[in-house]
N, C-alpha and C positions, 0 to 999 in steps of 0.2 A: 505461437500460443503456449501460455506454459500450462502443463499439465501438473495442478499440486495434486490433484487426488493420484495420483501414480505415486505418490513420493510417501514412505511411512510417518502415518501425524508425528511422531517425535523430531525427525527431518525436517518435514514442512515448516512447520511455524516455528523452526529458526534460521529457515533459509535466507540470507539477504536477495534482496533485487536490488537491481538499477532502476533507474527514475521511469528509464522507457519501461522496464517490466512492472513496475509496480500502478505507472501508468495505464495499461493494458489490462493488468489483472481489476485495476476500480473502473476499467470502463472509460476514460477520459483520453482525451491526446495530452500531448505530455505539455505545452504552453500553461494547460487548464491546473493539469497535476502541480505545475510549480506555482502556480500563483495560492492554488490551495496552500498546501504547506509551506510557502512562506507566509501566510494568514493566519496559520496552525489550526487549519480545519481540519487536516489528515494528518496521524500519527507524525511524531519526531524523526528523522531521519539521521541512520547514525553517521559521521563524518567518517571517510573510509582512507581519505586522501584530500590533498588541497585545495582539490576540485572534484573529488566526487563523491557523491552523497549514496548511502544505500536504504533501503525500509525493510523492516522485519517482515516478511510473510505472517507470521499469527496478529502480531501489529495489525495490519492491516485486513485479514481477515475477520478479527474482533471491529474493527469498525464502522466494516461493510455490515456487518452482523446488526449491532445496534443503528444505521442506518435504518434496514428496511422495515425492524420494530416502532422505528417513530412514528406517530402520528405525521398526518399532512396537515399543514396549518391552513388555517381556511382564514 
């Protein structure tokens, strides 16, 4: 589990993760995490290498953010 409140906000939200962490940190298994973001329902991922993708922590922490503010559609 990663611990960002441990890390100084200036640190955090520019730490990259991997798919599996950024997966873990939204809550989801990672099959679910990549169908999102290749739909581009979660933050752009930055390309790190030919094969691996990283996500910003504040990225993604801004998005959980505006998440839990939406409204529930009825």
């Amino acid at each position: 589990m990663i611990l960002i409140s441990a890390l100084p906000e200036e640190v955090s939200r520019h730490r990259v993760l991997s798919t599996a962490e950024a997966a873990a940190l939204c809550g989801f298994s990672i099959p679910h995490f990549r169908r999102l973001y290749r739909s581009g329902v979660v933050p752009s991922p930055i390309q790190l290498s030919t094969r691996k993708l990283g996500f910003k922590t504040g990225d993604l922490i801004d998005w959980i953010a505006t998440r839990r503010h939406r409204p529930l559609a009825t």
